[in-house]
C-alpha positions as CSV (number, residue, x, y, z in Angstrom):
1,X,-4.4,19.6,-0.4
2,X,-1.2,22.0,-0.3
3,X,0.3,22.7,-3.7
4,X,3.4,20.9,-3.9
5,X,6.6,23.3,-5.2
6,X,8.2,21.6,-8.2
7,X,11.2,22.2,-7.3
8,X,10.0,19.2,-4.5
9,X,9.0,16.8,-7.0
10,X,11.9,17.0,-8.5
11,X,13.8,16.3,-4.7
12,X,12.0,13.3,-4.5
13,X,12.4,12.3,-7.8
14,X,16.3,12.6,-7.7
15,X,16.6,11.1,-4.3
16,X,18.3,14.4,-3.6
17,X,15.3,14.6,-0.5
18,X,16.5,14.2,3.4
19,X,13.5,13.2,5.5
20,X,14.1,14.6,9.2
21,X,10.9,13.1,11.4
22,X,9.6,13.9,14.6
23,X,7.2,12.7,17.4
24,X,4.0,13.7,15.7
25,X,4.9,11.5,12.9
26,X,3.7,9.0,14.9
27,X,1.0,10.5,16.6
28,X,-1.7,8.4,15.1
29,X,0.4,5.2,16.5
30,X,-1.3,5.6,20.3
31,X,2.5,6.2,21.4
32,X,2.8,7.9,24.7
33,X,3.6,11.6,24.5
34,X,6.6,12.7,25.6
35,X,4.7,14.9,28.7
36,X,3.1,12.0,30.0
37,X,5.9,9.9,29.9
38,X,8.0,12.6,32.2
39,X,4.7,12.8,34.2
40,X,4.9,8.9,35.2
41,X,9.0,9.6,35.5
42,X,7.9,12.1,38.1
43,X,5.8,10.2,40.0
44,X,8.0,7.8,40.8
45,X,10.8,10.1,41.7
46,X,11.2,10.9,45.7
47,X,11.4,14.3,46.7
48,X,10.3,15.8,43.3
49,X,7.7,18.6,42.4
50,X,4.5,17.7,41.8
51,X,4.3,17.3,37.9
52,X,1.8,19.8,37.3
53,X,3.7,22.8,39.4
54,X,6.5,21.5,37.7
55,X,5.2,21.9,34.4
56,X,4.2,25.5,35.5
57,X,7.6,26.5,37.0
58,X,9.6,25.5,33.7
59,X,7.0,27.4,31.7
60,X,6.3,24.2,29.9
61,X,9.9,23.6,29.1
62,X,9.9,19.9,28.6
63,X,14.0,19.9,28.0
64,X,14.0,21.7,31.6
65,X,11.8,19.1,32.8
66,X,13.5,16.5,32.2
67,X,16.9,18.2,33.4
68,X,14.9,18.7,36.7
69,X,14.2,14.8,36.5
70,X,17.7,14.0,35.4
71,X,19.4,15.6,38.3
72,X,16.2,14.3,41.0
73,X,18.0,10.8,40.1
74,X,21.7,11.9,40.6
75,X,22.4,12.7,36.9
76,X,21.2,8.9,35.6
77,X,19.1,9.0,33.1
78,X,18.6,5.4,33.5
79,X,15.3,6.0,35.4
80,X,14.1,8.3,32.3
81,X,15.2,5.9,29.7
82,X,13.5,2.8,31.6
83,X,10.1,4.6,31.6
84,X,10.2,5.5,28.1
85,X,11.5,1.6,27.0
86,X,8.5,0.8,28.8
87,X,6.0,2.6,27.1
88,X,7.3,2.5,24.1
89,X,7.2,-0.9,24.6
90,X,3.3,-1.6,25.1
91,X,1.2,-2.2,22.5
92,X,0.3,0.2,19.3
93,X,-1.1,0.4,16.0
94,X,0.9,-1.1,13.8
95,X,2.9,1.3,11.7
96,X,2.0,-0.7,8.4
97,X,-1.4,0.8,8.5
98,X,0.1,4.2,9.3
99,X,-0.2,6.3,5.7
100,X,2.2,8.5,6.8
101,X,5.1,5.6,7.4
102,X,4.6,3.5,4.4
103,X,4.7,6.6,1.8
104,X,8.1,7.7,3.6
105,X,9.3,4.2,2.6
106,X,8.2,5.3,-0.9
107,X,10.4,8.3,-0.6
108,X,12.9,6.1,-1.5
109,X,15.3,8.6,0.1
110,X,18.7,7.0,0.9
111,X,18.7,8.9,4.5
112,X,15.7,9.8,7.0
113,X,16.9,11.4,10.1
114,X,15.0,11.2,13.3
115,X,15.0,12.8,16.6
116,X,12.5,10.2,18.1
117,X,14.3,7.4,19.9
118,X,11.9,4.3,19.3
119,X,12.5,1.7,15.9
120,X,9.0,2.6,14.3
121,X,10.9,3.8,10.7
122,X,13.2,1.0,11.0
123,X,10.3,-1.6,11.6
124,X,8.7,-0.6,8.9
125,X,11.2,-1.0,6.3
126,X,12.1,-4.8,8.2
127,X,8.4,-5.7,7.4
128,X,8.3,-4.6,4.4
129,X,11.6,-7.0,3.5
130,X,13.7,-3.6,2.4
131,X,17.5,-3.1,3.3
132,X,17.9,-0.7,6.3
133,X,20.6,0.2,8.9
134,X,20.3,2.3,12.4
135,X,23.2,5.1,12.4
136,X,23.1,5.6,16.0
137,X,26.7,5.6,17.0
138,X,30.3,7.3,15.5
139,X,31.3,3.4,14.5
140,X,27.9,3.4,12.6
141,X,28.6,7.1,10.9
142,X,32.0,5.4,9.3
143,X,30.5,2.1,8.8
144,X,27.0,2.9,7.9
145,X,26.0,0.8,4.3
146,X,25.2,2.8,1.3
147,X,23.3,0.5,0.1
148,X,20.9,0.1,2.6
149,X,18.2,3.3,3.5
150,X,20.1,5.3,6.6
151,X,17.8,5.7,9.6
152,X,20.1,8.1,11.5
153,X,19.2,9.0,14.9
154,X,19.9,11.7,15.5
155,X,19.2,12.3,18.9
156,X,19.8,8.6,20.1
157,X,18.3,5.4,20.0
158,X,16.5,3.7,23.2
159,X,19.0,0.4,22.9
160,X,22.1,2.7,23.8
161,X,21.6,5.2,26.7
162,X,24.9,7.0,26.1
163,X,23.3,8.5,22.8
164,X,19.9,10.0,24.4
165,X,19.5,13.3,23.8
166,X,16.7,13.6,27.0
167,X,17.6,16.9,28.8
168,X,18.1,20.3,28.3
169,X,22.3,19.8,29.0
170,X,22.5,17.2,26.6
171,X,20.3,19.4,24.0
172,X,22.9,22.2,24.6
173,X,25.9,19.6,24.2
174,X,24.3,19.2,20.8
175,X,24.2,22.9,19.5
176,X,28.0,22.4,20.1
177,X,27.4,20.9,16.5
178,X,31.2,18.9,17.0
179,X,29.5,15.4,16.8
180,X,30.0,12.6,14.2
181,X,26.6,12.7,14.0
182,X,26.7,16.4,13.0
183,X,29.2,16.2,10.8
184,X,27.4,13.4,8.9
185,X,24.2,15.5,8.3
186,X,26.8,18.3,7.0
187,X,27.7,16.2,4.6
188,X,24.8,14.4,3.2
189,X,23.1,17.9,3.1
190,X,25.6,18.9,0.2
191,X,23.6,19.0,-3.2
192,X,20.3,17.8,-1.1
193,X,17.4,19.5,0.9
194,X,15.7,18.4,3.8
195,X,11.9,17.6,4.8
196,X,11.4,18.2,8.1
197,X,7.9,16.5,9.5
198,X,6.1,15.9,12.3
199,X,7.5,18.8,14.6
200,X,5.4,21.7,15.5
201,X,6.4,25.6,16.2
202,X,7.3,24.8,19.7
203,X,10.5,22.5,18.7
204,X,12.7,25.6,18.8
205,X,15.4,22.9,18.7
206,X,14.7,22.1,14.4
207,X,15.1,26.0,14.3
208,X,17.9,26.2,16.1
209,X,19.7,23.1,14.9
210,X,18.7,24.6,11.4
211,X,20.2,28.2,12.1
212,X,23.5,27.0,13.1
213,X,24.0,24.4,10.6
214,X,23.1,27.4,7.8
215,X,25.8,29.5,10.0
216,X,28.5,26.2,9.3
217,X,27.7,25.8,5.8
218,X,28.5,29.4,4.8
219,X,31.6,28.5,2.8
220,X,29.2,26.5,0.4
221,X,28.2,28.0,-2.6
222,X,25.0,29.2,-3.0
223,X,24.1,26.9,-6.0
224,X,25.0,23.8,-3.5
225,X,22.4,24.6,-1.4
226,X,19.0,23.6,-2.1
227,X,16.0,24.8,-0.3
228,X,14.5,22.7,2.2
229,X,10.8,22.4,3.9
230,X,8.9,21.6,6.9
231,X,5.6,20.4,6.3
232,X,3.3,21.8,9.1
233,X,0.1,20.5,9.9
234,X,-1.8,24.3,10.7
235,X,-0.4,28.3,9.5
236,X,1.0,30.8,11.5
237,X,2.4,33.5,9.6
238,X,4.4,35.2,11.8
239,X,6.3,32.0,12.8
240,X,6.3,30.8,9.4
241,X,8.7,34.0,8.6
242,X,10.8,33.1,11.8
243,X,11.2,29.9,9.7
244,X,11.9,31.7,6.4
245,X,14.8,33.5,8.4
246,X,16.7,30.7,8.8
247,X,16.1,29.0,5.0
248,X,13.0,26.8,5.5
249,X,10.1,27.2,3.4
250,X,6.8,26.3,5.0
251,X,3.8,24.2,3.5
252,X,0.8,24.0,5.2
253,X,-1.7,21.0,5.1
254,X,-4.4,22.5,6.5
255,X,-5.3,26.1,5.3
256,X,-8.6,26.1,7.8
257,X,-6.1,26.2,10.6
258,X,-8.7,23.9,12.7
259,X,-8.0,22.5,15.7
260,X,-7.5,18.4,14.3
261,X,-7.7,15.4,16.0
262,X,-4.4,12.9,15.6
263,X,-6.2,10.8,12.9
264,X,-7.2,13.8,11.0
265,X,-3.4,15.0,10.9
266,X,-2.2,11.5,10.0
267,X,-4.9,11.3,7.5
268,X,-3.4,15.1,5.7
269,X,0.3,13.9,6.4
270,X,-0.1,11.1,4.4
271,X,-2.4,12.5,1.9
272,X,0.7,15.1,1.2
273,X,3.5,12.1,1.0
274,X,1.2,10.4,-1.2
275,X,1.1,12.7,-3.6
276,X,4.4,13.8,-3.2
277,X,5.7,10.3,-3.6
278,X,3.0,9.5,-6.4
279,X,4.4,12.7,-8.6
280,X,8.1,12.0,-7.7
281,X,7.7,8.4,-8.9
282,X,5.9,9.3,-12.2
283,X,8.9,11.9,-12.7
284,X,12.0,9.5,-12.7
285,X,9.7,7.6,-15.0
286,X,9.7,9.6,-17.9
287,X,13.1,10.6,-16.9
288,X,14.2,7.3,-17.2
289,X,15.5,7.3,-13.8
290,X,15.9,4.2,-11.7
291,X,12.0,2.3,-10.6
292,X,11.7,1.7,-7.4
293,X,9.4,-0.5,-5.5
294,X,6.4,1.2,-3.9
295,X,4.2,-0.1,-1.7
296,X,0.3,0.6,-1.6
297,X,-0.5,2.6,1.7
298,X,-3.2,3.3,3.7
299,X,-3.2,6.9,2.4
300,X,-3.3,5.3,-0.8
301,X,-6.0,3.0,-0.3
302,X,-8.4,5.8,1.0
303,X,-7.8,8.4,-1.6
304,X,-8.6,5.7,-4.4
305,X,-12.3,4.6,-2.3
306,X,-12.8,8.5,-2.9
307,X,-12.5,8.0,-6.3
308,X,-14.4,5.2,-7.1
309,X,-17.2,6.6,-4.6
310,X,-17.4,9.8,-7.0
311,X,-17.9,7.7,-10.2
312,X,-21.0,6.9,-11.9
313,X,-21.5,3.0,-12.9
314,X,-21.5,2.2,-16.6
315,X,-24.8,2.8,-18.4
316,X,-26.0,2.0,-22.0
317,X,-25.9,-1.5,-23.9
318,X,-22.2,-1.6,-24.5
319,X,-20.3,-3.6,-21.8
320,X,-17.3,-4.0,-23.1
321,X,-14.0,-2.0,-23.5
322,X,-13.8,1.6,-22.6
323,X,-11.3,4.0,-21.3
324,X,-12.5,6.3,-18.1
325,X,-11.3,9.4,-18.5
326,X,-11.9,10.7,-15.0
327,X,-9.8,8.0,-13.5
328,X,-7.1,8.9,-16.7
329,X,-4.8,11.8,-16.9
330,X,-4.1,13.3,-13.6
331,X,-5.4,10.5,-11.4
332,X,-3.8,7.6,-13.4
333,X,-0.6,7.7,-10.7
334,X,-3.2,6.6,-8.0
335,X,-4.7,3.4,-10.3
336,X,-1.4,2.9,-11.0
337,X,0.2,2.1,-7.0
338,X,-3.3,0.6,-6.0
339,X,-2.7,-1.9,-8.9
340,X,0.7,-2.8,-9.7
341,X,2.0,-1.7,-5.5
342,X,3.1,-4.3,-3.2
343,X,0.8,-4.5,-0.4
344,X,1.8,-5.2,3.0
345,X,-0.4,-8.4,4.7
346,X,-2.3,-6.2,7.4
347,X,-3.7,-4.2,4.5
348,X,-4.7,-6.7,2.3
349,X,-8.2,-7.4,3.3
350,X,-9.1,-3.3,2.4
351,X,-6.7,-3.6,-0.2
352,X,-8.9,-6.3,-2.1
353,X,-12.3,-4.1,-1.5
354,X,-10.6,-0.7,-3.4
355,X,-9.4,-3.1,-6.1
356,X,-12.9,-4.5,-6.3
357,X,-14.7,-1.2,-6.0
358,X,-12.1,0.4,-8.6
359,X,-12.7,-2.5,-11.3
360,X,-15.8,-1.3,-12.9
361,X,-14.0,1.5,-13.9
362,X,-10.8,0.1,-15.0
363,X,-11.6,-2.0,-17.8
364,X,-9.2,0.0,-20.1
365,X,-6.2,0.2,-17.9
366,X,-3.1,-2.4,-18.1
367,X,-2.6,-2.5,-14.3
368,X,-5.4,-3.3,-13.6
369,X,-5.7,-6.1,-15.7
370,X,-2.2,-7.9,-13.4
371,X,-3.5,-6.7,-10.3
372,X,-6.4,-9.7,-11.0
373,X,-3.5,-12.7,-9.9
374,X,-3.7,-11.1,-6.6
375,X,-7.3,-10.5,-6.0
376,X,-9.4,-13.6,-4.2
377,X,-12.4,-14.4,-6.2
378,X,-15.1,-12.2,-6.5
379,X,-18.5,-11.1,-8.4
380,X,-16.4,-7.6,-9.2
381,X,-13.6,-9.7,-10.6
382,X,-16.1,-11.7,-12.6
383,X,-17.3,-9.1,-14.1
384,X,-14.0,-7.2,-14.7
385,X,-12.9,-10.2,-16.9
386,X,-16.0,-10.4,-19.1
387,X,-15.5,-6.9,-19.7
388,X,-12.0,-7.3,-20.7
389,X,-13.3,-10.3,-22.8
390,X,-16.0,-8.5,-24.4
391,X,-13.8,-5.2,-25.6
392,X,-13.9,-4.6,-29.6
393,X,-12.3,-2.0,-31.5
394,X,-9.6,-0.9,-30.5
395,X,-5.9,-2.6,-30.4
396,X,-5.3,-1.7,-27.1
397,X,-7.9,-3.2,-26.4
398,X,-7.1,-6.7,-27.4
399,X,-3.7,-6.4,-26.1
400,X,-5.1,-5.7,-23.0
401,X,-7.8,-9.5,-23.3
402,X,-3.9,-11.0,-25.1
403,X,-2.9,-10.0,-21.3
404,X,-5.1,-11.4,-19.5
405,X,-5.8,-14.8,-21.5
406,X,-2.1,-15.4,-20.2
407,X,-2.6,-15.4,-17.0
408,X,-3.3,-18.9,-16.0
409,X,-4.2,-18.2,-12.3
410,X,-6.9,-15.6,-12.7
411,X,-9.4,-18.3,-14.8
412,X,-10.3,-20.5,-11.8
413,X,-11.4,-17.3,-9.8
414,X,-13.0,-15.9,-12.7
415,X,-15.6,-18.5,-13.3
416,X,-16.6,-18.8,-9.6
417,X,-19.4,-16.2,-9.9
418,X,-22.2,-15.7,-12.0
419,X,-23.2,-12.5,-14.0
420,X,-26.8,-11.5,-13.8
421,X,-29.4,-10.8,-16.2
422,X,-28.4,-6.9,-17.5
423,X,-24.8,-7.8,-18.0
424,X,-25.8,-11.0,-19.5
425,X,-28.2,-9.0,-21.8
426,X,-25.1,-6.3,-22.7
427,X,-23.0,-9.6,-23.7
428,X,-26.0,-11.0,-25.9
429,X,-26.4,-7.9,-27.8
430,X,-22.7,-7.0,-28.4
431,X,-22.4,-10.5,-29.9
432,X,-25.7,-9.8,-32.3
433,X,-24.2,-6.7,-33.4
434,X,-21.2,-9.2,-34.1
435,X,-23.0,-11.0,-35.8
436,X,-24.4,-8.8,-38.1
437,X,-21.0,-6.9,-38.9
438,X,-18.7,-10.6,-39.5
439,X,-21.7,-11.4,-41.7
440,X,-21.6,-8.1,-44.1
441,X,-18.2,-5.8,-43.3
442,X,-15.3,-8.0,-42.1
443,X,-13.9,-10.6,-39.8
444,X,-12.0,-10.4,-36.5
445,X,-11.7,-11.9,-33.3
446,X,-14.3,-10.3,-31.5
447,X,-16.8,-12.5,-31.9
448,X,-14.8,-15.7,-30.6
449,X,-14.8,-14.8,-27.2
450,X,-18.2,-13.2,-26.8
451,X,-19.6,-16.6,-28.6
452,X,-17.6,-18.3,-26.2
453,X,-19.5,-16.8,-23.2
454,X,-22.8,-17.3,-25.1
455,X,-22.2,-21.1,-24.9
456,X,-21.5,-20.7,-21.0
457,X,-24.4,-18.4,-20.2
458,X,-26.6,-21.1,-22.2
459,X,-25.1,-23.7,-20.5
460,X,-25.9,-22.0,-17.4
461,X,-22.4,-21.7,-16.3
462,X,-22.3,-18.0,-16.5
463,X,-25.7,-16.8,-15.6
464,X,-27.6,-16.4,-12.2
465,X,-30.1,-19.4,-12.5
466,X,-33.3,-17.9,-12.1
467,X,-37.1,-17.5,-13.9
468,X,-36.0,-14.2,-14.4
469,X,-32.8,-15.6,-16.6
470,X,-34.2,-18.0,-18.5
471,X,-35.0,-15.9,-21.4
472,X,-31.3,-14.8,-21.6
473,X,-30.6,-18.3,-22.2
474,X,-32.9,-18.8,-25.1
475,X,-31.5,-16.1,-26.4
476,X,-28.2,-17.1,-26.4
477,X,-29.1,-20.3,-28.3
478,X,-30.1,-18.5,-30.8
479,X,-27.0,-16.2,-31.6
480,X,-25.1,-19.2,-31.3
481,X,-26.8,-20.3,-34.0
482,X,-26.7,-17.5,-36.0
483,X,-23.1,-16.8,-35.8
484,X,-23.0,-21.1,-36.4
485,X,-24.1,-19.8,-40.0
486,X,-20.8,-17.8,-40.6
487,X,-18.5,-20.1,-38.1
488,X,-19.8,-23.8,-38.0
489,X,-16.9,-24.3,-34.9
490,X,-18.7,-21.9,-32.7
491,X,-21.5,-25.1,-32.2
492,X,-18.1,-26.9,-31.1
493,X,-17.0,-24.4,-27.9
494,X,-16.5,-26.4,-25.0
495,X,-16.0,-24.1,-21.9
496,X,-13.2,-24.4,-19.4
497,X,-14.2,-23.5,-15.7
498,X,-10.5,-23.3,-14.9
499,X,-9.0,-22.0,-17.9
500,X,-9.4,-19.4,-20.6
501,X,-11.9,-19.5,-23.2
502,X,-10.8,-22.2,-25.5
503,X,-11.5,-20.7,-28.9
504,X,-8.2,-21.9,-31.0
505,X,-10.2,-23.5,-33.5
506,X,-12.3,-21.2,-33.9
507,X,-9.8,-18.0,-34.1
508,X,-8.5,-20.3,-36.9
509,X,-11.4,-20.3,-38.9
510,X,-11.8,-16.5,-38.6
511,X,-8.6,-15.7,-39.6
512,X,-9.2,-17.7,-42.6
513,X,-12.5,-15.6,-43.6
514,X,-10.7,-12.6,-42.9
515,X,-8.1,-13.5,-45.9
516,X,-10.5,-14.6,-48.3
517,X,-13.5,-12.3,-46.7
518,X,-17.0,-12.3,-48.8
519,X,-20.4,-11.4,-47.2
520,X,-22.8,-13.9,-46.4
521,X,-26.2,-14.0,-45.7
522,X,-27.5,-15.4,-42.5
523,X,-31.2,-16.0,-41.4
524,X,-33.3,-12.7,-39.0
525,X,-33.1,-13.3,-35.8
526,X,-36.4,-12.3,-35.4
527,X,-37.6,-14.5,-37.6
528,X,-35.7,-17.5,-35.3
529,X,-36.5,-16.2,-32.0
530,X,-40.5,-14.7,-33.1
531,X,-42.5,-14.8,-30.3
532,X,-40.3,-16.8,-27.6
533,X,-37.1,-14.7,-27.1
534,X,-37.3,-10.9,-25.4
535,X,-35.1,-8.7,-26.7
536,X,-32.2,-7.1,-24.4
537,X,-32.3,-4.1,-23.1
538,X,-30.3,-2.0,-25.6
539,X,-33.0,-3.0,-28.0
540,X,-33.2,-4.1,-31.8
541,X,-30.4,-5.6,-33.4
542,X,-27.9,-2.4,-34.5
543,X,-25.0,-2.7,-37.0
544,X,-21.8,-3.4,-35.2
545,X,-20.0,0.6,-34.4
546,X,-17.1,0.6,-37.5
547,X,-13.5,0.2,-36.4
548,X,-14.1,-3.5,-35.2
């Protein structure tokens, strides 16, 4: 991944960051390229070159292609414009699943120029239920809302022919730099830089355009303007100083300088506005800046499978709260938008499998813990919940089970699964290690809720019914009657399969012991359970870890 400049970050984080896009943006979408759309305008034009020595003759020149085509129909661009409507028309990928697309929208820049005439940017931010408005025409550049995200086009818009910037006369009408639309990007480039993506070395036209809007803006000061970037996709380092020349800075995604397929360059794309949008957002954050609403992306969704897919599952007897520390610190940001981002419908169904593959990790994370109103029901989100439930020590901690007890809609989906017999195990012996330390040290809370899910796993509510399980059972008979010697309600728990563990009375009496705390004495559990009961896995009875 490139090393994003600070100076970048703090762009994006400001809203000080101008977006320009071009075609490959969307190259991932299966849009029609731009050649083959002139090829199918050139087939159907009488009296024209064949495409190929066409092609050949202009030296590739796709501007002076399509002048040749323009003046093959008498100067109408009509026949190019209906041929482009066409197949821009058919059907592609929807954009929503694009990486690339939805992490623009997380920009949250206030203008994104275009050259590309279809509605993809605009579409996006309709589905995603955000405020947007075209600027495709001088009445738009005066009337434009400020309050809505600017899509200016900025060389036309398909639903208005006049505007099409198709040939190489028109191009050169542009350089004349005397538009509205010109003048507009002058102006919202004052105290702002630009992000050009999506265009490749070839596009003379962004250095051009670039070079003379440099050579109009010579009367601003120096500290007025800020440096601006195109993201490419491969190096070149003698074009990348042609770029310097003219005040762009160059960041390359791809260092190997492969040749890439369009879903690998989508996929780097929208790794790199992930990130960029991921650091910008955790900036105005702790600047106290304005929050935003972010969307989880595809980008986002992939990069957080990586992470889950490089963790190790939990080992050892303790199930129950714990912070992960390589999913903390520098990764947080990602936990953070897969969690608590909105995510559009088409990406829900691999939305729920990251949340469900990230929640084994998770259990000491806050977002996590509202993502679960969201989630359908699953074994993952099962066991995420018994986790929270289960977590001692530390205040966090509880805050985080205080969190989720409230959430009256996760409880039905919560008790739909069944745990099996090693988690069961890791909940049996967490509760006698409870038992021991209530009995000699102190009282707290702790041992409400995993006696809670004792009664449920010997109930059978809460355990995989199997030969295999029934010793689990037994064993959690006899903790409950244990911890019955220090807390006569816990024989009263009556679990809720669609509600939270109902443990008021019980909370009551511990908060009583813990005012007037003495140690008591409370029979082995060996000596109960002699013979009949296997141990768990974590093995004898331990006192409880201090800090409880």
């Amino acid at each position: 991944m490139v090393r994003i400049p600070e100076e970048l970050v703090a762009l994006a984080a400001e809203r000080r960051l101008i977006p320009f896009v071009g075609a490959g943006f969307s190259a991932s979408l299966g849009l029609p390229s731009w050649q083959s759309m002139l090829r199918t305008v050139c087939e159907k034009a009488d009296g024209a070159l064949d495409f190929d020595d066409l092609l050949a003759a202009t030296n590739g020149d796709l501007l002076q292609v399509a002048e040749y085509l323009y003046l093959k129909h008498d100067k109408q661009i009509g026949p190019i414009r209906h041929v482009i409507d066409r197949r821009f028309g058919a059907t592609h990928t929807d954009p929503l699943e694009s990486g690339p697309h939805v992490e623009l929208v997380n920009l949250g820049a206030g203008q994104i120029y275009t050259t590309n005439y279809d509605d993809i940017i605009e579409s996006v931010y309709r589905s995603l239920n955000l405020p947007v408005t075209p600027v495709i025409l001088p009445k738009d550049v005066a009337l434009a809302d400020t309050e809505k995200t600017q899509v200016v086009k900025y060389h036309g818009d398909l639903t208005h022919e006049r505007t099409l910037v198709l040939t190489e006369s028109a191009y050169y009408k542009r350089l004349d730099f005397e538009s509205p639309m010109d003048l507009k990007f002058r102006s919202d480039l004052l105290g702002k830089s630009v992000l050009f993506m999506g265009y490749s070395f070839r596009d003379i036209n962004i250095r051009i355009i670039w070079f003379k809007l440099m050579e109009m803006m010579r009367d601003i000061p120096e500290a007025d303007r800020r440096p601006s970037y195109i993201v490419r996709i491969e190096s070149n380092p003698a074009l990348e100083e042609l770029y310097a020349a003219v005040g762009l800075k160059t960041l390359v995604l791809s260092p190997r300088n492969a040749v890439l397929e369009d879903g690998e360059r989508t996929r780097l794309l929208g790794d790199f506005l992930l990130n960029l949008s991921m650091r910008a957002s955790t900036r105005a954050r702790r600047r106290g800046g304005a929050i935003q609403e972010v969307f989880v992306s595809a980008a986002a969704i992939a990069l957080a499978h990586e992470r889950a897919e490089s963790m190790k599952p939990y080992s050892g007897a303790s199930f129950g709260f714990r912070y992960t520390s390589s999913l903390m610190g520098p990764d947080e940001p990602i936990l953070s938008r897969i969690f608590t981002g909105t995510v559009p419908p088409s990406l829900f169904e691999s939305w729920q499998a990251c949340a469900e593959a990230l929640l084994p990790y998770c259990a000491g994370i806050k977002s996590a813990v509202f993502a679960l109103e969201r989630l359908d029901a699953s074994q993952a989100l099962t066991n995420y919940v018994v986790n929270v439930l289960t977590a001692t020590g530390a205040e966090e901690a509880r805050q985080l089970r205080a969190d989720l007890i409230a959430m009256d809609s996760v409880w039905p989906k919560a008790w739909k699964f069944r745990l099996d017999g090693e988690v069961a195990g890791e909940i049996l012996q967490g509760l006698s290690r409870e038992i021991r330390y209530q009995a000699t040290e102190g009282a707290d809370e702790d041992l409400a809720y995993m006696a809670e899910l004792a009664t449920r796993i010997d109930q059978g509510l809460l355990l995989v019914d199997s030969p295999e399980t029934a010793p689990y059972r037994e064993r959690a008979r006899t903790l409950l009657d244990l911890a019955a010697q220090i807390y006569p309600e816990v024989l009263a728990l009556t679990p809720d399969q669609s509600g939270p563990p109902a443990v008021a009375d019980l909370l009551a009496a511990i908060e009583t012991r813990r005012e007037n705390f003495r140690p008591v004495e409370v029979a082995n559990e060996r000596t109960i359970a002699r013979g009949r009961v296997p141990r768990s896995s974590g093995g004898s009875v331990a006192g409880r870890a201090s800090g409880s």
